[in-house]
C-alpha positions, -999 to +999 in steps of 0.1 A: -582+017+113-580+043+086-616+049+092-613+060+130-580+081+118-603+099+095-631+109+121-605+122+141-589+143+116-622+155+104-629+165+143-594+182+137-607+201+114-637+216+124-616+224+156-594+247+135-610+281+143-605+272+182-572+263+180-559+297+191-580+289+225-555+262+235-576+258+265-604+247+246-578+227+220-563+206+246-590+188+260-613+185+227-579+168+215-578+139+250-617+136+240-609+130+202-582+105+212-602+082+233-631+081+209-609+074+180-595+040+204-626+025+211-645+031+178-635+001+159-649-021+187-683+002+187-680-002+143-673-042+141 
């Protein structure tokens, strides 16, 4: 669980210098939260 936290984090971060286009920030972020749900199942 901590590993799918990390990915998602780490996509956080290379997301930084768009995150003044919130247009842009917003849906990247829906994106990052439904691949950070399944991954687990796609890891084990």
């Amino acid at each position: 669980m901590g590993f799918k936290c990390g990915i998602k984090m780490s996509f956080k971060t290379v997301m930084k210098p768009i995150r003044k286009n919130s247009a842009v920030k917003l849906p990247s972020a829906k994106v990052l939260e439904v691949f950070c749900i399944p991954s687990p199942f796609l890891l084990s």
